[in-house]
C-alpha positions as CSV (number, residue, x, y, z in Angstrom):
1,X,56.1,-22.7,56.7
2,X,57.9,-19.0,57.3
3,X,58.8,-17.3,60.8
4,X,56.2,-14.4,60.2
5,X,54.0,-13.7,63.3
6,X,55.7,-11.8,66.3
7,X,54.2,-12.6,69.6
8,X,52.9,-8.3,71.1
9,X,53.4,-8.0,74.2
10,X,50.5,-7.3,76.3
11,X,51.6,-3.6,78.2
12,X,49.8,-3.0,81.4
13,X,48.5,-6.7,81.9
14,X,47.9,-7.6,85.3
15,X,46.8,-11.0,85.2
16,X,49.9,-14.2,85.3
17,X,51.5,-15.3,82.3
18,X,50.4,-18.0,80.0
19,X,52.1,-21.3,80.7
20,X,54.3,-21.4,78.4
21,X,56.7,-24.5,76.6
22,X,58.5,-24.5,73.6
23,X,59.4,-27.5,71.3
24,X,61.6,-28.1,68.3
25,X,59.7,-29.6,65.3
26,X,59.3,-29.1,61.4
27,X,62.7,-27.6,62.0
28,X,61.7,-24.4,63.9
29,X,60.2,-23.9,67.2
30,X,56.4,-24.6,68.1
31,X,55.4,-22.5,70.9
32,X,52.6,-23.0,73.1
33,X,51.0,-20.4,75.8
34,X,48.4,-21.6,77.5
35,X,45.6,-19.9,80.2
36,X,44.5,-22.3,83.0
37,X,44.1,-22.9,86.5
38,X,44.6,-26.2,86.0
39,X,48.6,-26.6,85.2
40,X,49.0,-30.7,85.5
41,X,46.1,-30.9,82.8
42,X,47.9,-28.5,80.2
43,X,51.2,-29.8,81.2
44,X,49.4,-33.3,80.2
45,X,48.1,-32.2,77.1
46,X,51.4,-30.5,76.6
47,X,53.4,-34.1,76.4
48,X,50.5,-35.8,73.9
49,X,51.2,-32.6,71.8
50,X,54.8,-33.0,71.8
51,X,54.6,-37.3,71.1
52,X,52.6,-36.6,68.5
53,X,54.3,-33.3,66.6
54,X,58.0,-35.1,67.4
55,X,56.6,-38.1,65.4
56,X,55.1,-36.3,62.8
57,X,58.0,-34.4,62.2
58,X,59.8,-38.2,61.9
59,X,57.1,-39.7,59.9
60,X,57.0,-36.7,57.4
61,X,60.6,-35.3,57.3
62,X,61.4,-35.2,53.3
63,X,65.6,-35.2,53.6
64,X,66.4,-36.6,57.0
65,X,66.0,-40.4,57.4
66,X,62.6,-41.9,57.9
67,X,59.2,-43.0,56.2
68,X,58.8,-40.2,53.9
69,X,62.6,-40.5,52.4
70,X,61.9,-44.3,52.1
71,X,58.3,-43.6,50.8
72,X,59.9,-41.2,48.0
73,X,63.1,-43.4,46.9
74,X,60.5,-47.0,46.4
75,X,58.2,-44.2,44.2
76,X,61.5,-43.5,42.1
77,X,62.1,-47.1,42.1
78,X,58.3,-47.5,40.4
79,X,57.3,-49.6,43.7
80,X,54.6,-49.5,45.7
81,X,55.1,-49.1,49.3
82,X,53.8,-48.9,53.2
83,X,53.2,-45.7,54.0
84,X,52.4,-44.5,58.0
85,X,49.1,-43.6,58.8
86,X,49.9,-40.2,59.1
87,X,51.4,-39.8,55.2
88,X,48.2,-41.8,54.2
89,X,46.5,-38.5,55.8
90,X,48.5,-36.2,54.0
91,X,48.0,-37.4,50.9
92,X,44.1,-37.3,51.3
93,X,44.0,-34.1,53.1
94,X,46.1,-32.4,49.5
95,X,44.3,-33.7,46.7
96,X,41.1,-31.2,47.1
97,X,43.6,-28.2,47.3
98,X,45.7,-29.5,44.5
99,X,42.4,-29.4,42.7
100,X,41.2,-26.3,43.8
101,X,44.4,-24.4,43.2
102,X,44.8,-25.7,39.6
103,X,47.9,-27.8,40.7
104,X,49.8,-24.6,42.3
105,X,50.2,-26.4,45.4
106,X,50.6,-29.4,44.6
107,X,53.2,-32.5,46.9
108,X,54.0,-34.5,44.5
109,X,57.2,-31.9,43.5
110,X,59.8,-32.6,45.9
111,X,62.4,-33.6,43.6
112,X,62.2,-29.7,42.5
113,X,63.0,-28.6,45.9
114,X,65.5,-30.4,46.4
115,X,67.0,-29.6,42.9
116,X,67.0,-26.1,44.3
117,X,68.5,-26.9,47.3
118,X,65.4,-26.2,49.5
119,X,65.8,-29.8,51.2
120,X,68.0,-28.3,54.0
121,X,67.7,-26.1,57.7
122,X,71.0,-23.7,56.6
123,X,69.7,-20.7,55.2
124,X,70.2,-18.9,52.6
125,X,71.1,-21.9,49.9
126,X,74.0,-21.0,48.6
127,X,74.3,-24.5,46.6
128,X,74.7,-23.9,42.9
129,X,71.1,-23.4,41.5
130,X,69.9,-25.9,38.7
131,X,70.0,-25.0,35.3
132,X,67.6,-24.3,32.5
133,X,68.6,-28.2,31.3
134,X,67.8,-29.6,34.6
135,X,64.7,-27.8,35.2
136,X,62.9,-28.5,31.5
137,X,64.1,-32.2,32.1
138,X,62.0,-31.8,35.4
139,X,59.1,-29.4,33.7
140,X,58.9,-32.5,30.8
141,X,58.2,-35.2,33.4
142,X,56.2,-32.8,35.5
143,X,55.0,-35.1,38.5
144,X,52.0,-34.2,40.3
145,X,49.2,-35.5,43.2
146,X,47.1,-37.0,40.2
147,X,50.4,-39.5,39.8
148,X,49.7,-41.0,42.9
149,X,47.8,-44.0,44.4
150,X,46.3,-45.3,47.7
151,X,45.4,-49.1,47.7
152,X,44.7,-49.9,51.9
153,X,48.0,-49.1,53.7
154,X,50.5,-48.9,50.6
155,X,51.5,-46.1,48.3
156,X,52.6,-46.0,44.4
157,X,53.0,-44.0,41.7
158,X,52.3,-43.7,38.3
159,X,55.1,-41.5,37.5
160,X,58.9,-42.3,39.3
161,X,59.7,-38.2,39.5
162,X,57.2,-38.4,42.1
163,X,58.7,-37.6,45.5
164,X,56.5,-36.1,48.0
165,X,56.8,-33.4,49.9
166,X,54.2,-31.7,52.5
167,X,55.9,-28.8,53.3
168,X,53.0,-26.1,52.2
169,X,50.6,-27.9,55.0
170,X,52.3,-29.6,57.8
171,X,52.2,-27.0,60.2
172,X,48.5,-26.4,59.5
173,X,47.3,-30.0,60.5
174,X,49.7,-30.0,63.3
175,X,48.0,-26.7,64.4
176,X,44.5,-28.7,64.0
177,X,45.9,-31.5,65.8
178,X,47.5,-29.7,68.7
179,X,44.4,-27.4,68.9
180,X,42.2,-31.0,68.9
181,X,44.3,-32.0,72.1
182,X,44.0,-29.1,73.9
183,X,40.2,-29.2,73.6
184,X,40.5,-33.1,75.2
185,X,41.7,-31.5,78.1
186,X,39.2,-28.9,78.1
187,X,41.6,-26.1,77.4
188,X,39.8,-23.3,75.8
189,X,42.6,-20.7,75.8
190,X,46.1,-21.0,74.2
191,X,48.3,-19.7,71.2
192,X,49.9,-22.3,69.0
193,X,52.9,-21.2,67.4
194,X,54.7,-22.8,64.7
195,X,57.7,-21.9,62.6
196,X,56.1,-18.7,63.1
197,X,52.5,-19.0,61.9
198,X,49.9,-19.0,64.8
199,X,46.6,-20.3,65.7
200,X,44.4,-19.0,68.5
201,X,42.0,-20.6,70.7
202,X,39.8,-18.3,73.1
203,X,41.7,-15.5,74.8
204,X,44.5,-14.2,77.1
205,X,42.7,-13.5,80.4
206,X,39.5,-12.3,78.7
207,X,41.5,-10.2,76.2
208,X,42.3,-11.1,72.2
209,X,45.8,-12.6,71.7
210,X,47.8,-10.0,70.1
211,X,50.7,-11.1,67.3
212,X,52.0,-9.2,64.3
213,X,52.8,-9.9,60.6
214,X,56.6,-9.8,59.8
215,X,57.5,-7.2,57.4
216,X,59.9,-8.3,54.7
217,X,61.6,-5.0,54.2
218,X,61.5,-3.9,57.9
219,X,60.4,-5.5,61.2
220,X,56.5,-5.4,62.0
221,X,54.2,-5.2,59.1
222,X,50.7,-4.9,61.0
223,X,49.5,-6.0,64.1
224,X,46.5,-8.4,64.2
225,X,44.1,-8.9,67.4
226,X,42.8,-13.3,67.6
227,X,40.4,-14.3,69.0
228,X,37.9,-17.5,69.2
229,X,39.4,-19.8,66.5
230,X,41.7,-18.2,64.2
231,X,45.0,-18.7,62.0
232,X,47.5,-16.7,60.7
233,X,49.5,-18.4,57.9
234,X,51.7,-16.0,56.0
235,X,54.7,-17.1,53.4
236,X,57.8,-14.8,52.2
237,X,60.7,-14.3,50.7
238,X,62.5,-13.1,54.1
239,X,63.4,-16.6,55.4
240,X,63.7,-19.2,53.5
241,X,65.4,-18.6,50.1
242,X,68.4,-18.9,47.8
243,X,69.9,-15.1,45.7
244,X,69.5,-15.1,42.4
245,X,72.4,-14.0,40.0
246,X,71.0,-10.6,40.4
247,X,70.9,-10.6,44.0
248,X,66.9,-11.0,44.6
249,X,65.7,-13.6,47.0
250,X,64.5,-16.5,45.3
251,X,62.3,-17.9,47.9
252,X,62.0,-21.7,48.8
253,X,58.2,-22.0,47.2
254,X,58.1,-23.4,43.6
255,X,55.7,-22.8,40.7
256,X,55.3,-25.9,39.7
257,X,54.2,-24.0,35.9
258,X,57.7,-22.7,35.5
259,X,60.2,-25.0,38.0
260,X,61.3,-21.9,39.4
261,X,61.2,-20.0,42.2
262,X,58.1,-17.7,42.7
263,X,58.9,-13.9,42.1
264,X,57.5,-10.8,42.7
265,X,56.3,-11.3,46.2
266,X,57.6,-10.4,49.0
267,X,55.1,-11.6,51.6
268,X,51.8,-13.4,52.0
269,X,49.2,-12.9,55.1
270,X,45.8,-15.4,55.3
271,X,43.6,-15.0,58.0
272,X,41.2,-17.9,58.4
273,X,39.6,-20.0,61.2
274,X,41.2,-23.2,59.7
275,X,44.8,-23.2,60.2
276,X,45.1,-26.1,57.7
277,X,43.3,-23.5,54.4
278,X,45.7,-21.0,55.6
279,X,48.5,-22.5,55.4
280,X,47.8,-23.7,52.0
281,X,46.8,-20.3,50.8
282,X,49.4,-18.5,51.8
283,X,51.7,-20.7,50.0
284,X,49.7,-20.6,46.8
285,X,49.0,-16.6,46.3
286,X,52.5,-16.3,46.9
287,X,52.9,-18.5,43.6
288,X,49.8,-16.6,42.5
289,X,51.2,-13.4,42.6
290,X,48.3,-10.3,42.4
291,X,47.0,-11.6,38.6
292,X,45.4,-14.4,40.5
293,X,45.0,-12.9,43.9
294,X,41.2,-12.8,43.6
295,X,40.3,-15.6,41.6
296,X,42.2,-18.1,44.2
297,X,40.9,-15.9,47.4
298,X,37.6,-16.4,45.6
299,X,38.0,-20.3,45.0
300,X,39.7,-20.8,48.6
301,X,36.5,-18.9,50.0
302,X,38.9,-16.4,51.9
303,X,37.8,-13.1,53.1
304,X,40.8,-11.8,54.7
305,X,44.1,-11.7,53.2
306,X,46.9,-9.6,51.7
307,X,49.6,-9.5,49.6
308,X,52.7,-7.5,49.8
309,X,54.8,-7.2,46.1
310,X,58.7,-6.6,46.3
311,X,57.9,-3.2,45.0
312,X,56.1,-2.4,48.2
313,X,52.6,-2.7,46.8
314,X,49.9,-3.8,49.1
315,X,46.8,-5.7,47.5
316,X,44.7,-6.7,50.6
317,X,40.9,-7.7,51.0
318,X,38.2,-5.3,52.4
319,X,37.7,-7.5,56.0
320,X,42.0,-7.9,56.1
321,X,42.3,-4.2,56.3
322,X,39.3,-4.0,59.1
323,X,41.3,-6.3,61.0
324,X,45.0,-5.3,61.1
325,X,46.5,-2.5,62.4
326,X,49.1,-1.4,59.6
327,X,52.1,-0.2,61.4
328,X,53.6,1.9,57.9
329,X,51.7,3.0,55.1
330,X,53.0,0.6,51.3
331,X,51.9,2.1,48.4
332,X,48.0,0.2,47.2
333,X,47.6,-1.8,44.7
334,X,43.8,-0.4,43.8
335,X,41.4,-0.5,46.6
336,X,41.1,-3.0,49.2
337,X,39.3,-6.0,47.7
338,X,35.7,-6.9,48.3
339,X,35.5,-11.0,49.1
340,X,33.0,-10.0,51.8
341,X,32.7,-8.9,55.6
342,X,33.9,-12.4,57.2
343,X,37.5,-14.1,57.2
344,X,35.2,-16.8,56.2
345,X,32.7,-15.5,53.7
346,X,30.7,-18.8,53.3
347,X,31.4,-20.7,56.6
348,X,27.7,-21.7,57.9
């Protein structure tokens, strides 16, 4: 997903800094801060983090070579085919948010990202964008989740436009599964950072872990105080995109309704205590846009979120605004939403 949290610093702290290390996966840079007396155990759960991300990143990579590019060309071929564990995961993990979304996130439509030119690390695209031909062609076939079968180890495909790609929730189950082996080695405090998006166990010396959500027309949106369990997943338009003829940003998340870009956002913000429904959801109200900003916050049982329009509008939910510190005033869209009191309105 998008670079959009922004670590605060911490004026006036006393106490030593977090160990910190930094690896290179999902192309961008997963950062770890950690708070321990116990250095070898961290740096320990530190290497099974990094095995395990660096062969994620391989297993799951949709352009460079590996399982997932082999996966995708035997579904175009019509064959069935071994899939890792992991992609077997994946595919599970999607299906009750391709449901739940009404197909808006949906993996199955990697062929339309990389018709775009979003299968690449050199930003902006400035590849020649597909035209209305190529996209119908793709809109007629219209691939999705439902397409695809799992029979023991081995993957297939009703449909051969199929071609997987997990992009909209990677860095949520590698946040799970980095915060699962921190907890092995009884690590209760640390700040997961991917591409970006963070996930925070515990505290910083007995104090909340402070970040900040990018803004796409300036530099600091809001700042946002974590603490316990808790994910922030936001999407934009500032990172990863493509200019359109008129010179907008066409970002690198699809509607898979129209084949094209999704417009009139500018930025997404989910706030949740699973990193994994975060990171879907701030993929899929940035396709959503503020017609269906409460009817997926609502479905996706979200209590705290926000959405930020290209024309500066801010539509954000009751318990959002309660928990960021806004850092300039955008023009509202209506008044702050009522989904409830909790980031997790119906979590037991």
């Amino acid at each position: 997903m998008l670079a959009v949290a922004l670590l605060l610093a911490l004026a006036g702290c006393q106490q030593p800094p977090p160990l910190r290390e930094t690896l290179v996966v999902f192309g961008g840079e997963a950062d770890f801060q950690i708070i321990t007396n116990q250095p070898d155990q961290a740096r320990q759960a530190l290497a099974g983090i990094n095995q395990r991300l660096t062969r994620y990143d391989h297993e799951w990579h949709a352009w460079r070579p590996g399982p997932l590019v082999d996966i995708n060309r035997a579904l175009a071929r019509g064959e069935a085919v071994e899939a890792p564990a992991s992609v077997i995961m994946l595919i599970q993990r999607s299906r009750p948010f391709q449901t739940m979304t009404d197909g808006l996130f949906d993996p199955a439509i990697g062929g339309l990202l990389a018709m775009w030119g979003f299968h690449t690390s050199k930003f902006p695209v400035t590849s020649p964008a597909p035209d209305e031909t190529e996209i119908k062609r793709w809109r007629d076939t219209l691939p999705t989740l439902d397409d695809v079968h799992i029979n023991g180890h081995r993957v297939s495909s009703d449909d051969p436009a199929v071609q997987l790609d997990f992009g909209a929730i990677a860095e949520g189950i590698a946040a799970e599964e980095a915060a699962r082996t921190f907890s092995e080695f009884g690590i209760n405090n640390a700040l997961i950072t991917l591409g970006g998006d963070v996930y925070a166990l515990g505290n910083r010396h007995g104090e909340p872990w402070r970040v900040a959500i990018r803004d796409p027309f300036s530099n600091v949106l809001a700042g946002v105080e974590l603490e316990g369990r808790e994910a922030l997943f936001s999407s934009g338009n500032y990172n990863k995109f493509r200019e359109s003829p008129s010179g907008a940003r066409w970002p690198h998340i699809l509607d898979p309704r129209t084949g094209m870009p999704a417009t009139g956002v500018a930025a997404v913000s989910v706030l949740h205590p699973d990193p994994v429904l975060a990171d879907v959801a701030a993929t899929v109200l940035m396709i959503a846009g503020p017609a269906r900003f409460v009817d997926l916050a609502r479905r996706m049982q979200l209590g705290c979120a926000l959405l930020l329009t290209e024309q500066n509008e801010l539509m954000i939910t009751r318990a959002m605004l309660s928990r960021i510190d806004l850092q300039r005033e955008p023009v509202m869209l209506g008044e702050p939403i009522d989904l409830g009191d909790s980031c997790a309105p119906n979590a037991p």
